[in-house]
SERO-4910 file (N, C-alpha, C, O; in steps of 0.05 Angstrom, whole numbers):
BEGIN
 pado doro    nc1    nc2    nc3   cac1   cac2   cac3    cc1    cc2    cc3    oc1    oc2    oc3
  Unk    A      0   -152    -84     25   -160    -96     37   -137   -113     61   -132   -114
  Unk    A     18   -126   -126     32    -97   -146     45    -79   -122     62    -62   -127
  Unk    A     39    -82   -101     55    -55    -86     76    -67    -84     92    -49    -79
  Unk    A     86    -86    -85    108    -99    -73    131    -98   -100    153    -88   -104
  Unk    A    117   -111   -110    132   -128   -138    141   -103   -173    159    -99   -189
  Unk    A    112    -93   -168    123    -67   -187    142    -50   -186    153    -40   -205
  Unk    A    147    -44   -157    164    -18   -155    171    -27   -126    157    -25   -106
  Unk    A    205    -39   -128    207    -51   -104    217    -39    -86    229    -50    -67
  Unk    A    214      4    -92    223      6    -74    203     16    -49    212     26    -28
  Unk    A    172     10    -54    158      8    -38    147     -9    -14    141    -33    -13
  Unk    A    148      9      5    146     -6     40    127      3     47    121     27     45
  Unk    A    106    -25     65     85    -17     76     81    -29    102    100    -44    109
  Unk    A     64    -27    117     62    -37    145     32    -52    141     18    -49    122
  Unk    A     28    -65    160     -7    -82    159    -25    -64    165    -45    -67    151
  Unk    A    -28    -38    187    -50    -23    180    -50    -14    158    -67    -23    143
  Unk    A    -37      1    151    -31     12    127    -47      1     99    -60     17     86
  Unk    A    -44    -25     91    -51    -40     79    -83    -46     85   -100    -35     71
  Unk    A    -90    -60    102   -111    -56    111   -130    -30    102   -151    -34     90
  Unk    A   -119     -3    109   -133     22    100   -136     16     68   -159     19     58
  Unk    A   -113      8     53   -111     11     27   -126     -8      9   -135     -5    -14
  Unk    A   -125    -33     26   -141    -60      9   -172    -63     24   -190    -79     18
  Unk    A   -172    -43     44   -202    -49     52   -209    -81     56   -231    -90     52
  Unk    A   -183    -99     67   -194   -125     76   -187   -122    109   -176   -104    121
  Unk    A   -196   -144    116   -185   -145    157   -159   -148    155   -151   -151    132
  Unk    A   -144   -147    174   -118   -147    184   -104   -175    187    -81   -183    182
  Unk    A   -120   -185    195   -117   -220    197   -113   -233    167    -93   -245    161
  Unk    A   -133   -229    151   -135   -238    120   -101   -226    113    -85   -241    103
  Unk    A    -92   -198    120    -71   -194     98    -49   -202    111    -28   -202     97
  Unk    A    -48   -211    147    -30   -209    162    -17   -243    149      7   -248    146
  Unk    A    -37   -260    142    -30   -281    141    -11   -282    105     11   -291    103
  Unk    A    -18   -276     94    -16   -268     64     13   -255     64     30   -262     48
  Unk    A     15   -241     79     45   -219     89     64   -243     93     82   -251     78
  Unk    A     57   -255    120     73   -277    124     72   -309     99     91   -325     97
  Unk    A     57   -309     91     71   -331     68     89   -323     57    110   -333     53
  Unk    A     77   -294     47    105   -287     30    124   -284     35    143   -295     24
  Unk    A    125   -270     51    151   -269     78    168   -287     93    188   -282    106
  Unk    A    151   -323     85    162   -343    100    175   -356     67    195   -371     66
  Unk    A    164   -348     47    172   -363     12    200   -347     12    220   -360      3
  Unk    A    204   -316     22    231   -306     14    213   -291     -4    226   -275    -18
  Unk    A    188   -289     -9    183   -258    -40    182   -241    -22    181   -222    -37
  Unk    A    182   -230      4    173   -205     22    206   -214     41    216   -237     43
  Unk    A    215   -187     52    231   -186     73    221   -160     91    213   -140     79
  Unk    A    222   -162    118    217   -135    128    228   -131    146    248   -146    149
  Unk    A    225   -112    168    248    -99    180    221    -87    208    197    -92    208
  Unk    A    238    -72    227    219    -58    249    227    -31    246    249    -23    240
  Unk    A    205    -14    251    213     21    247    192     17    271    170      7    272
  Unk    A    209     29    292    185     43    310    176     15    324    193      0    334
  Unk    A    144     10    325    133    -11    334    121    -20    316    107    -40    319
  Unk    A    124     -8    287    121    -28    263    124    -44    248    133    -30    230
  Unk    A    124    -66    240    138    -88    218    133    -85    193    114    -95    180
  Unk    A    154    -67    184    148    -67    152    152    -86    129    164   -107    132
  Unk    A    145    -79    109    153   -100     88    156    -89     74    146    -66     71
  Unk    A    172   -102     55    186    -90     24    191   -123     11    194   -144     23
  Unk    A    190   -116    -22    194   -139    -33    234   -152    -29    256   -143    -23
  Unk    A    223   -177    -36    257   -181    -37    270   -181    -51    275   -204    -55
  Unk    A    288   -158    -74    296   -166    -98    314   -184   -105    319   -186   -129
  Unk    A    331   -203    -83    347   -223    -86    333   -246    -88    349   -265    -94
  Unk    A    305   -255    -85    291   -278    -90    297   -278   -118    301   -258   -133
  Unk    A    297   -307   -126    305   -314   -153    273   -307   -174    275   -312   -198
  Unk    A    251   -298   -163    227   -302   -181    222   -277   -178    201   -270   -188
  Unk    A    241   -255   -165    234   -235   -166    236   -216   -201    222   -195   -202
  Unk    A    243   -220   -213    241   -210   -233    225   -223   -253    217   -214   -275
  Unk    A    220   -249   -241    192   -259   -262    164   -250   -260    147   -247   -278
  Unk    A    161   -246   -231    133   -229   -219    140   -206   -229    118   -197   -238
  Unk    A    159   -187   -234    152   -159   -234    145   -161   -273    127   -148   -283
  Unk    A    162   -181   -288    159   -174   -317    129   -186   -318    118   -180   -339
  Unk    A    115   -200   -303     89   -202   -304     69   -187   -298     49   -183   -311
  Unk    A     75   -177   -276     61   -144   -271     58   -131   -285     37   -119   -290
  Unk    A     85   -128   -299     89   -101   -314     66   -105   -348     55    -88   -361
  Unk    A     67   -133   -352     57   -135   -370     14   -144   -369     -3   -146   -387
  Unk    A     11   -146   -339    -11   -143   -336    -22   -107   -338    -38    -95   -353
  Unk    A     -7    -99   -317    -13    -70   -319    -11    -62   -349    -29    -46   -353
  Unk    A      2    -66   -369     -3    -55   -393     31    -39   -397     37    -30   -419
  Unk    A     49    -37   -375     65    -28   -378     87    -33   -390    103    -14   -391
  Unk    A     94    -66   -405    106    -66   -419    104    -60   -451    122    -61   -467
  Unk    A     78    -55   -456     63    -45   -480     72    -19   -488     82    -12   -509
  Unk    A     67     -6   -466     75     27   -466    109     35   -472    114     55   -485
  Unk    A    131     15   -460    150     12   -464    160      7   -495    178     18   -509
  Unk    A    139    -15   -501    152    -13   -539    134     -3   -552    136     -5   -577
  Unk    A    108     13   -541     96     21   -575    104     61   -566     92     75   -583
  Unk    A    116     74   -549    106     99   -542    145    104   -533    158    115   -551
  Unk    A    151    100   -522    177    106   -509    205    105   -529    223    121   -535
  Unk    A    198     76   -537    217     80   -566    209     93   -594    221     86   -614
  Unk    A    191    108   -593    186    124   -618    189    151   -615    201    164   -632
  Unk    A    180    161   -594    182    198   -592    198    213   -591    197    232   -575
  Unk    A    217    210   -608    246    226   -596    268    229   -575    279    212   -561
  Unk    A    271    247   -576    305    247   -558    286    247   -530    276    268   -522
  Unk    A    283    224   -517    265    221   -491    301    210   -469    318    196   -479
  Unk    A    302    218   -448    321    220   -430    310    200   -409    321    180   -400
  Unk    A    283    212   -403    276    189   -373    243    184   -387    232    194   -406
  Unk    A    231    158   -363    207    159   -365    198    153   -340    205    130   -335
  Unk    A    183    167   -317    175    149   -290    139    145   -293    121    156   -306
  Unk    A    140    126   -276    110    123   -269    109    125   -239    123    118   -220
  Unk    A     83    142   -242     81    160   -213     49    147   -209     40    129   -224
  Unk    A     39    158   -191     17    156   -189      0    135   -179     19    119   -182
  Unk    A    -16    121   -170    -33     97   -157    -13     80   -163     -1     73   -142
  Unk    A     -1     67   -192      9     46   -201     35     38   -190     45     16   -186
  Unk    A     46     68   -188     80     71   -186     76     59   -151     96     48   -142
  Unk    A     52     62   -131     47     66   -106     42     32   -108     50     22    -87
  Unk    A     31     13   -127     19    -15   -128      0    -18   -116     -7    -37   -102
  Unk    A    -11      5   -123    -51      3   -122    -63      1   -145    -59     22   -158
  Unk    A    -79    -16   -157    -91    -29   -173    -99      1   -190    -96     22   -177
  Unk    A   -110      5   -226   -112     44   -231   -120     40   -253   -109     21   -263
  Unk    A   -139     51   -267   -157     45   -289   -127     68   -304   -124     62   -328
  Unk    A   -112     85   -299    -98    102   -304    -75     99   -297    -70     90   -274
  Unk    A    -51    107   -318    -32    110   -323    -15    127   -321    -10    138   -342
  Unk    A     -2    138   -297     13    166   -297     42    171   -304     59    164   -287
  Unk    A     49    181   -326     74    184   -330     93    215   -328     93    237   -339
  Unk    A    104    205   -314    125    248   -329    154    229   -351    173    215   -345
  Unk    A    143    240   -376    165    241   -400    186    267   -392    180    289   -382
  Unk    A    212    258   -400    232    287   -394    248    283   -429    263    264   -436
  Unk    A    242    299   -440    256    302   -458    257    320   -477    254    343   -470
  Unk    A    263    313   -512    258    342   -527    238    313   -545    249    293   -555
  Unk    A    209    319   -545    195    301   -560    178    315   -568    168    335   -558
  Unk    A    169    299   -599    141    310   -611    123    314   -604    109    305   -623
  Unk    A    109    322   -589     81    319   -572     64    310   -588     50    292   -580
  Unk    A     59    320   -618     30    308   -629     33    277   -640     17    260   -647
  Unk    A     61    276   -638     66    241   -645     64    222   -623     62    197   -621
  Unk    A     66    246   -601     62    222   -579     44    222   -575     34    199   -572
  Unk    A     25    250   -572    -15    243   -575    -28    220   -593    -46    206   -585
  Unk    A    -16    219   -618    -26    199   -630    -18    164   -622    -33    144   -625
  Unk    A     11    164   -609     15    139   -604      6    132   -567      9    111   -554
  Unk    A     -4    157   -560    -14    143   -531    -47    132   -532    -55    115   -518
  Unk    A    -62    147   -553    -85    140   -563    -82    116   -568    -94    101   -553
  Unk    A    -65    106   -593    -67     89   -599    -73     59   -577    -89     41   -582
  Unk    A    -50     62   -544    -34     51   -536    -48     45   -514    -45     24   -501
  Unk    A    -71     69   -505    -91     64   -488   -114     41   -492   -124     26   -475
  Unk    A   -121     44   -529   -144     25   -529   -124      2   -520   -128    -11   -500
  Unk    A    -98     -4   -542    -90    -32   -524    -76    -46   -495    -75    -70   -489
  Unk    A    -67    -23   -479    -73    -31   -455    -99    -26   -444    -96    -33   -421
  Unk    A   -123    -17   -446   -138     -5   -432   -136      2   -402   -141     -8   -380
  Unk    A   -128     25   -413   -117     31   -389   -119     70   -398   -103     77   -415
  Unk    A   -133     85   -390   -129    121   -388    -96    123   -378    -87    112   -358
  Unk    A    -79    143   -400    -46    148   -392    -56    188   -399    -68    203   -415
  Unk    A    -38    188   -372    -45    218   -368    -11    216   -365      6    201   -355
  Unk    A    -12    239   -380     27    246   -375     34    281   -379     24    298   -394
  Unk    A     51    283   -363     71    310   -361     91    307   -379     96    284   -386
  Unk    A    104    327   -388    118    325   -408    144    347   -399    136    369   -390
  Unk    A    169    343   -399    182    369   -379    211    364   -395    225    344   -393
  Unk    A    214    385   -409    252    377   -418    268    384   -402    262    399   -384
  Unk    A    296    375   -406    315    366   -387    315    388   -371    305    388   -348
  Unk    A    326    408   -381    341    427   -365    316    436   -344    323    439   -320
  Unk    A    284    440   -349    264    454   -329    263    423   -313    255    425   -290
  Unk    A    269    401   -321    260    378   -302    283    378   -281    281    378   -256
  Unk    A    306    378   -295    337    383   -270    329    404   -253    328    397   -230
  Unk    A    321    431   -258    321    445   -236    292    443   -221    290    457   -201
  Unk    A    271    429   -228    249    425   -208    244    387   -203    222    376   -199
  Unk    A    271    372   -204    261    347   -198    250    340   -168    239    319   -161
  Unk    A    257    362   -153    260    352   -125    230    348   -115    222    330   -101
  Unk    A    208    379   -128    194    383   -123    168    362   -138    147    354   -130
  Unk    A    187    358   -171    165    345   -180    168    306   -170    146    295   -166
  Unk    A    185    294   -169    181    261   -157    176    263   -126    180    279   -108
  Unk    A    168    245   -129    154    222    -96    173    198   -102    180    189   -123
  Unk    A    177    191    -70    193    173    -59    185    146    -81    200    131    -94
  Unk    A    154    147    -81    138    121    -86    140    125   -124    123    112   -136
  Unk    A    158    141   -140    160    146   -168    175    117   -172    184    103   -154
  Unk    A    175    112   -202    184     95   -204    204     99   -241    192    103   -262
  Unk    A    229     97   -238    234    105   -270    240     80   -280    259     65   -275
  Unk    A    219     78   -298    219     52   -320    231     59   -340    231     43   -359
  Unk    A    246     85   -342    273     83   -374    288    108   -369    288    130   -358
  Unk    A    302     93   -385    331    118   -376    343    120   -407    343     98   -418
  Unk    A    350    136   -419    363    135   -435    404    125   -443    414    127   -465
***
């Protein structure tokens, strides 16, 4: 469900899934289609594949993701670290989480002009209470504008914007 629901702009196929959840094909094939028959999953054909993506017009779609977000620890990070550090512009989550694979770790790239030792101290803090390891890049505007292309993945996800 985190691949789907966290970051909806991620699409997967049943092998795929399979490789990733290490269950049989049948277990997730059926799981795919409930969701898919409730309206939380919609998917489409590429090729000879049936993909899936979440549906963001389901009406519960934004209640599953503010629950995610707050299992993963990610709405924590949002008010004790993001609104304190300064002139912060963006914030994405990259990494296993941003992909909605389960991650003892937290990957963020901050873009802005921020304190770094205030944010060392408030990600410390922020880890014991999500428990959760947050590894982050730090890149101000102007070096992040001219290398964004190279530094995001399709599967990034920006949880703040200024």
């Amino acid at each position: 469900m985190l691949k789907f629901f966290l970051n909806s702009n991620n699409q997967d196929y049943l092998r795929n899934l399979e490789t990733e959840l290490g269950d049989n094909t049948n277990a997730i094939r059926v799981e795919l289609n409930k969701m898919e028959d409730a309206g939380l999953l919609k998917s489409f054909s590429r090729g000879n594949k049936k993909i899936f993506q979440s549906n963001t017009d389901h009406p519960l779609f934004s209640d599953i993701n503010s629950i995610l977000m707050k299992i993963t620890g990610i709405d924590q990070l949002l008010k004790r670290v993001i609104s304190q550090i300064g002139d912060l512009q963006f914030v994405y989550l990259t990494g296993a989480l941003a992909k909605g694979n389960e991650s003892e770790i937290m990957d963020l790239i901050l873009v802005g002009n921020i304190n770094r030792e205030y944010l060392n101290n408030l990600i410390f803090k922020t880890e014991k209470f999500v428990k959760k390891k947050i590894r982050y890049l730090v890149f101000d505007p102007n070096e992040f504008e001219t290398k964004k292309e190279k530094i995001l993945s399709s599967s990034d996800l920006l949880l703040w914007k200024k």
